[in-house]
C-alpha positions in Angstrom: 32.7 -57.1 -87.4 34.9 -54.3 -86.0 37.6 -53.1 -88.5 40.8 -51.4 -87.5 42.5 -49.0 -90.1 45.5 -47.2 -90.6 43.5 -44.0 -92.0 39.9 -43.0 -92.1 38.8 -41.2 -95.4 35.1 -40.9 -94.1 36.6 -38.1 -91.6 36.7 -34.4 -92.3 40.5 -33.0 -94.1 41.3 -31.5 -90.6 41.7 -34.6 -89.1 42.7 -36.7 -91.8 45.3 -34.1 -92.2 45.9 -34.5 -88.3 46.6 -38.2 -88.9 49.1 -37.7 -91.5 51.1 -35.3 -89.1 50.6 -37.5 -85.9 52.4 -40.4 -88.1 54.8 -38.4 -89.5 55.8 -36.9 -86.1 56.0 -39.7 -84.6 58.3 -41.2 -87.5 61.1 -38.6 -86.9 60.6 -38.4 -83.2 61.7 -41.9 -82.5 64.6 -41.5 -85.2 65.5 -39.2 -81.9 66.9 -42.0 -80.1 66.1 -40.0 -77.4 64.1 -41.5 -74.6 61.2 -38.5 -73.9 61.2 -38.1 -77.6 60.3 -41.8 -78.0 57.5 -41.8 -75.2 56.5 -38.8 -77.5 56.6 -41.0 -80.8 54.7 -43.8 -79.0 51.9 -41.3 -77.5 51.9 -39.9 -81.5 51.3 -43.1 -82.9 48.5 -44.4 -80.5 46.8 -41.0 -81.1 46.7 -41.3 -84.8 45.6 -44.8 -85.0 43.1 -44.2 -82.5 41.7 -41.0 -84.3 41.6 -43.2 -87.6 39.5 -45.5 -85.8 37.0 -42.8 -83.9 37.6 -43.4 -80.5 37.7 -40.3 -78.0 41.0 -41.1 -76.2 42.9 -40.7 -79.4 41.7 -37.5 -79.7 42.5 -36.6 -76.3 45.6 -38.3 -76.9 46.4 -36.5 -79.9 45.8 -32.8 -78.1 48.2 -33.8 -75.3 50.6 -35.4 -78.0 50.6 -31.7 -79.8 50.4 -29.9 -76.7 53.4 -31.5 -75.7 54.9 -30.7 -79.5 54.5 -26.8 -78.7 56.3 -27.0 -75.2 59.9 -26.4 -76.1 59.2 -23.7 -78.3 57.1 -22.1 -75.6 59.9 -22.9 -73.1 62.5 -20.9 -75.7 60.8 -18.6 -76.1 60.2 -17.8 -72.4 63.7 -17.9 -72.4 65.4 -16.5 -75.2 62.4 -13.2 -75.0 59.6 -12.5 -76.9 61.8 -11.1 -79.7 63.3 -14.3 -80.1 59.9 -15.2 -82.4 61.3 -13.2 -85.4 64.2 -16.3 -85.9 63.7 -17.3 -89.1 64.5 -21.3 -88.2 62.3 -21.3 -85.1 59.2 -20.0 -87.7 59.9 -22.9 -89.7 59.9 -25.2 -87.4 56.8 -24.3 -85.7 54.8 -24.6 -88.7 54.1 -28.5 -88.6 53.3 -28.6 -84.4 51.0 -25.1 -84.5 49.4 -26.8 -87.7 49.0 -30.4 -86.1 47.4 -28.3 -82.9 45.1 -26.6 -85.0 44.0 -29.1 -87.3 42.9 -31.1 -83.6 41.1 -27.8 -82.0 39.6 -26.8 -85.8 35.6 -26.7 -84.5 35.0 -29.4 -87.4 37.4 -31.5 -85.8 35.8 -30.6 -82.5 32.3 -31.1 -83.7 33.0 -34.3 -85.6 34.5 -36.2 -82.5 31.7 -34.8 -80.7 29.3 -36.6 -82.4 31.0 -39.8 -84.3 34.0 -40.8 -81.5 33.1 -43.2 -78.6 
């Protein structure tokens, strides 16, 4: 019998941690009400439920979910200039997307999907 779950507490922190964050983005990106942001949200959501359930394309999901997370900031910053990363409110904000893209490239995230996603 083939059980779907919300959350997977058999996985390593790193990407139960991911899971969390996946939801959580995805939460507050569709309180948007912006259409990309909600294609975001939807793409967020599908990744964390399919990491919870150990399949590969939620992973891959999830990278191009965060990836996508850390393009603004990379487009401000491209063009506002490179001193533009001392802002104080552009620090905090990037904390939750650079997290939520290295909790999904951590190498025990990297191993464990290696070997246990299908």
């Amino acid at each position: 019998m083939e059980t779907r779950r919300w959350t997977n507490p058999t996985q390593p922190q790193t990407l139960q941690i991911a899971v969390f964050l996946l939801y959580i983005n995805a939460v507050f990106s569709a309180l948007a009400f912006n259409p990309i942001a909600f294609a975001l949200a939807l793409g967020q959501g599908a990744a964390a439920f399919g990491i919870a359930n150990e399949k590969r394309w939620g992973y891959v999901l999830g990278i191009v979910a965060a990836t996508f997370g850390l393009l603004p900031f990379a487009l401000y910053l491209l063009n506002s200039g490179v001193g533009s990363i001392f802002n104080l409110s552009l620090l905090i904000s990037l904390v939750f997307p650079v997290a939520l893209f290295a909790l999904l490239i951590h190498p025990q995230s990297r191993e464990y999907q290696r070997i246990w996603f299908s």
